[in-house]
N, C-alpha and C positions, 0 to 999 in steps of 0.2 A: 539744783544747788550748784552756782559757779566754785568751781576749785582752782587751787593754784595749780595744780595741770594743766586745765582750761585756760586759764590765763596764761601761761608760759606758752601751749601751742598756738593760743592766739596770737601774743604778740613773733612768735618765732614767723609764722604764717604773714604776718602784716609786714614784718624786716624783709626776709626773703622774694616777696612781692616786690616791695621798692627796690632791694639790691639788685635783682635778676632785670629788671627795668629798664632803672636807672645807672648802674654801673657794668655790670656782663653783656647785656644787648648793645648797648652806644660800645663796647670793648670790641665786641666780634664782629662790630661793622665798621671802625673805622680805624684805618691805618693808626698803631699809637709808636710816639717817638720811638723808645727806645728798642721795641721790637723791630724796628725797620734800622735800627744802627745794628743791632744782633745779625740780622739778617743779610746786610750787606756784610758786613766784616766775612760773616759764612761763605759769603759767595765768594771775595775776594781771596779766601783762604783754599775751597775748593778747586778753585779756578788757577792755583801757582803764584798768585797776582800779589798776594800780601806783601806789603814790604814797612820801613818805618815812616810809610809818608798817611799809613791812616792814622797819626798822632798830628798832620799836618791838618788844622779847621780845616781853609779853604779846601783843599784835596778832597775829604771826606764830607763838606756841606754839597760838595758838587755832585756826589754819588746819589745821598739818600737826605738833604736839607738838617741835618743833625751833625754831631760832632763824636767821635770816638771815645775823645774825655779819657781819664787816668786809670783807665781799663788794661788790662796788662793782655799780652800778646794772645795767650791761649783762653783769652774770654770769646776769642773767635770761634771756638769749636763749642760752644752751648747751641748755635742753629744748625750746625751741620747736618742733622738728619731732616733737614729740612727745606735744603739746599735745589732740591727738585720742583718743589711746591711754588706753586704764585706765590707773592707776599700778602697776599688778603688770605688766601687761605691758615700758612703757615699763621698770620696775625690771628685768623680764629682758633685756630687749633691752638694755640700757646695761651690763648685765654682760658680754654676750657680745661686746657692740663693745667693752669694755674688751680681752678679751681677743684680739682680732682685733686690735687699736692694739700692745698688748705685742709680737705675732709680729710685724708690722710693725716697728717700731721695731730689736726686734734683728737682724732682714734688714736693715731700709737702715744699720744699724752694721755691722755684718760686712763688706755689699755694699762699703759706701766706704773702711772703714780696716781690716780685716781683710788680713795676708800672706798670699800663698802662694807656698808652697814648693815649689821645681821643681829637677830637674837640671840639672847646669852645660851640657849640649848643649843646655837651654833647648827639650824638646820639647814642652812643651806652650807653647809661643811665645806666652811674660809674659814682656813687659818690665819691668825696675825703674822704679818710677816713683814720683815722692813722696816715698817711703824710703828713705835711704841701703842699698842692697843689703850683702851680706855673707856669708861663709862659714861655715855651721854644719855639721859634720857630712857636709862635699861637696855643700852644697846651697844655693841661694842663695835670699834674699826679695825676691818683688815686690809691689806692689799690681796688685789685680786692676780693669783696666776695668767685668765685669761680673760679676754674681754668678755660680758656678757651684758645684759637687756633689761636686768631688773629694773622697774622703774625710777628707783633714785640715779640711774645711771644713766637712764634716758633724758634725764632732766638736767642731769650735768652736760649731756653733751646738746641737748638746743642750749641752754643757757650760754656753753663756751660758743655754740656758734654762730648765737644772737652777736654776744660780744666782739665775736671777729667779722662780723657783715658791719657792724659800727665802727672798725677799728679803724682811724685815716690812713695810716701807714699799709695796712693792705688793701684800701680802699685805691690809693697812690700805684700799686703795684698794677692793678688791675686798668687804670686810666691811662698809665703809662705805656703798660708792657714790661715791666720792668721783672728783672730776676731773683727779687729777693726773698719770692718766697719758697723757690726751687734752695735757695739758700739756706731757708728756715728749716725745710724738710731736710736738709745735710745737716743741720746743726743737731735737729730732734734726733735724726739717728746718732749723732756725736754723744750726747748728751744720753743716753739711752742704752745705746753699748757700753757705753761707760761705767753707766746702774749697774748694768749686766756681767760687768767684765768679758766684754767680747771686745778683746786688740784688731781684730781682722777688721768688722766692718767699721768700727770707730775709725782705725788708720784710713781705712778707703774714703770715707765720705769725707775727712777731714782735709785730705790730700785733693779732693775734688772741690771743697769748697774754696782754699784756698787759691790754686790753677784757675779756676772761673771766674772769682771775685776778690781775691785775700780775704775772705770772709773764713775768722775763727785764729787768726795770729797768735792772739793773745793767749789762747788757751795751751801755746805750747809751753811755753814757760812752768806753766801750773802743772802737765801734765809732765815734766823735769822732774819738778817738785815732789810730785804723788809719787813719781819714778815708775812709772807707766810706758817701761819702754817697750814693749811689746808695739804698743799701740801707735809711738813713736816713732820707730821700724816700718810699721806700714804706712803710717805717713810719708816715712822718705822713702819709702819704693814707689809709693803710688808718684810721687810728683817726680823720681828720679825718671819712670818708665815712662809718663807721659810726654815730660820736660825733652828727656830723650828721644824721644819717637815724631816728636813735632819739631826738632831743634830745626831740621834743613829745612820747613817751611818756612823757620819765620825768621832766620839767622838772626848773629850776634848784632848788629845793627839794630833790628825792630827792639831787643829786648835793651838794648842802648839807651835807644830811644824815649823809650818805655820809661826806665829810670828817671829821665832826664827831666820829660815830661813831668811826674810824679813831685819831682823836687821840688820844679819852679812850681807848680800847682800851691804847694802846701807852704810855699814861703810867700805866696802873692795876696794881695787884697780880695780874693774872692773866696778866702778862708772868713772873712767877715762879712759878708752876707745873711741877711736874715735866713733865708732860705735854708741857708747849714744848719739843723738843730744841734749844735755843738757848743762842748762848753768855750773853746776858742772863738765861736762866734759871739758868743755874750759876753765873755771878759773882752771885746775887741771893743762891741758895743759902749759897754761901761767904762774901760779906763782906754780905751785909745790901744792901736798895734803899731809896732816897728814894721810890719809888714805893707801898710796900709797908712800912707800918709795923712791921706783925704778925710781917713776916721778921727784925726784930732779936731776936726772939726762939726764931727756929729755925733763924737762919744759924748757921753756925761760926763767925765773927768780924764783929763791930759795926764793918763800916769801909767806910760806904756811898759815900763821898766816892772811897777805891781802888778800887771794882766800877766807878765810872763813868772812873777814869784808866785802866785797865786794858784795858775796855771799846774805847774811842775808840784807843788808842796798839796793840791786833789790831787793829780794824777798818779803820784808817789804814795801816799797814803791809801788811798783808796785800793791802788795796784796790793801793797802789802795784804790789806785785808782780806785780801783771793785769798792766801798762803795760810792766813792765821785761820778762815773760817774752812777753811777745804780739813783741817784739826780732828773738826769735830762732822762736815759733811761735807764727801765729796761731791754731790751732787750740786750742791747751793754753794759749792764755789767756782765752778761751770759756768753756772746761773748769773754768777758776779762779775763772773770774766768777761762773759759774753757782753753785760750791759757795759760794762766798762772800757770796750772797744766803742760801742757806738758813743758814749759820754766823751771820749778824747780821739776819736777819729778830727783832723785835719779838716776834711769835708765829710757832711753826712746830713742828708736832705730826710724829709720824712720816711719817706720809703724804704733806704736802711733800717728803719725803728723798726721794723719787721721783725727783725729776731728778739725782740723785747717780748713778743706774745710767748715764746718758750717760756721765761720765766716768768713773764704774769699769770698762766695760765697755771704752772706748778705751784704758784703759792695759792691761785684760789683754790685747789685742790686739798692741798693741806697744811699750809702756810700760814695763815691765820687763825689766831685764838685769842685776843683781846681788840677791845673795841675801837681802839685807838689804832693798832693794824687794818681791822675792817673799813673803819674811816680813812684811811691812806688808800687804801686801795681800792675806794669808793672811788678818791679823787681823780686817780691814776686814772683808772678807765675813765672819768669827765676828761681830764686835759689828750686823752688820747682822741677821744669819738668828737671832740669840738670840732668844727670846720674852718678852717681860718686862712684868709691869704698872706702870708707872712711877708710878699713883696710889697704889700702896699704903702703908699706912700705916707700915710698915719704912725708907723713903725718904725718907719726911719730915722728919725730925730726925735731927741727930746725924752723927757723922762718913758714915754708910751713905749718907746722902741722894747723894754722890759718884756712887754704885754706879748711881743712877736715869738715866744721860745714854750710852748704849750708841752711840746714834744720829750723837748730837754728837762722841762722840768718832769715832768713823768718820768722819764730814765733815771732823772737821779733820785726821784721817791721811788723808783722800783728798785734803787742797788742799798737805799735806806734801807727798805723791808726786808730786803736781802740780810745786812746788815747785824738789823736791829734783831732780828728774828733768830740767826744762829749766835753772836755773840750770847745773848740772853741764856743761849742751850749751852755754850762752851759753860759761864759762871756757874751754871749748875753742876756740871759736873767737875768742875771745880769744889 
């Protein structure tokens, strides 16, 4: 008799085949971009050499045929322990730790906010905790202290990591090289200590994702809010001690630099590119940018003046609703924050959507309960696992250009869900 067991380790068994293949094997054998800009910046850092001329193209395509980009000073010490290594090497070994970070990551999500389901004589002696318990089917849900093996938990965890072997944005990471999922594992611990009320290691990761990537900005604001200063203490130690300790590497110039870079970046036309899954890439698209001249001629509407009222009155509202839904959970307003950095980030290509798996994965977990949820988040995971080349030249003009933003639209049906999901829990207890 085939079972849904059988069939989830088949199909886990057939993903993992293709993935290991086609994306980890072609990984650990050939040099990928951004691993070889990491790794030069590393050298150059170890070496005395750094200064603000790798914010200079030409300079830095001469080094490693790449560009530094709006990477801030101390993103150079993510390769440093790797600084001894070939670059083929170091390039495999960052793949394999990427993947070692991903299994990670969906463990300590399961481990912390994953149900499980037990008989009402409660033999396997889990108590309800965190969750509102309930009756499904003569069976009640707890959260689990520690992880464990029973089979519905097995099956939660091929199932989340079916979906992450589909997912493009860490599909991107892995072809890349790219850092975002050592990212995601600082955010999951963020978002985790948080649950937990542990300030120490929340400050630390958050302080380090920040330093490597500015990844998690947003959440200080919220975490003002919460007044979570403990946690915001360690924040500013860890980036005051780092900040500190590196300043005579890279002096006040590089980090000049840095800014300057940064500005013109986010006021130029390359904030309108398909490639951005940003919502300033689609309003730029559809009504034309003051940034971007060249777009009044291939947006759909000349109305540069609405992309930026449009812009400001989501980003403003949406911002608010962290505040109002953190009310009733602080957890799922993390979850809103974080999507809400990559929804109004400047630039932000697929492979930032990385930390969107944090919160998709916490709502399939226990997020859903009507069917109209279930169907958004059917969708979600469709517009995430699609393949699409967004530079193509079908996209660029014309009503189709629309068609180029699969990413973005997932982000903002996952801060919907977000949304929809705890306002619904405030009215009730209301």
């Amino acid at each position: 008799m085939i079972t849904k067991s059988f069939i989830l380790s088949l199909l886990f068994g057939l993903v993992s085949l293709w993935f290991l293949s086609t994306i980890i094997y072609p990984a650990t054998h050939q040099i990928t971009s951004a691993a070889s800009t990491y790794y030069t910046a590393s050298h150059l850092l170890a070496q005395g050499q750094i200064s603000a001329q790798i914010y200079d193209p030409d300079y830095f395509r001469a080094l490693t045929d790449d560009i530094y980009n709006a990477n801030p000073p101390t993103t150079s010490l993510l390769f440093l322990p790797f600084v001894l290594l070939p670059l083929a090497t170091t390039n495999a070994l960052w793949t394999w730790a990427n993947l070692a970070m991903l299994l990670i990551i969906i463990g300590l999500l399961i481990h912390t906010f994953a149900p499980i389901y037990i008989s009402q004589n409660n033999k396997l002696g889990c108590k309800p905790l965190g969750l509102p318990h309930y009756n499904r089917v003569n069976l009640k849900v707890c959260t689990p202290n520690k992880f464990n093996l029973y089979p519905h938990t097995r099956h939660i965890f091929l199932t989340v990591l079916i979906f992450a072997m589909l997912f493009q944005p860490i599909i991107a990471n892995f072809q890349l090289g790219q850092a975002y999922i050592a990212m995601t594992l600082l955010m999951t611990i963020v978002i985790i200590t948080h649950h937990q009320e542990k300030p120490a290691p929340l400050g630390l990761a958050l302080g380090l994702a920040l330093l490597l990537k500015t990844v998690g900005w947003s959440m200080i604001p919220l975490l003002m809010w919460q007044k979570k200063w403990a946690a915001l203490a360690w924040t500013a130690a860890t980036l005051t001690l780092i900040i500190g300790l590196t300043f005579p590497l890279f002096h006040l110039n590089t980090w000049q630099a840095y800014f300057q870079l940064l500005r013109q970046t986010t006021h130029s036309s390359i904030t309108c590119v398909t490639a951005y899954q940003t919502t300033a890439s689609l309003l730029c698209r559809i009504f034309g940018s003051t940034n971007d001249v060249t777009s009044f001629n291939t947006s759909l509407i000349n109305l540069p003046l609405l992309n930026t009222l449009i812009w400001f009155a989501l980003a403003i509202s949406t911002f608010i609703t962290t505040f109002l839904i953190s009310q009733s959970n602080a957890t799922a307003s993390l979850m809103l924050s974080l999507t809400w950095a990559i929804l109004f980030a400047p630039l932000g290509e697929q492979y930032h959507h990385t930390v969107i798996f944090i919160p998709l994965i916490w709502l399939y977990l226990h997020g859903l309960s009507t069917k109209l949820e279930i169907i958004t988040f059917a969708l979600i995971l469709g517009l995430y696992a699609i393949p699409l080349n967004f530079n193509h030249a079908t996209y660029q003009t014309g009503g189709l250009t629309v068609l180029a933003y699969p990413r973005l639209y997932a982000a903002w049906l996952t801060a919907g869900l977000l949304i929809f999901n705890y306002s619904a829990k405030i009215r009730e207890e209301r």
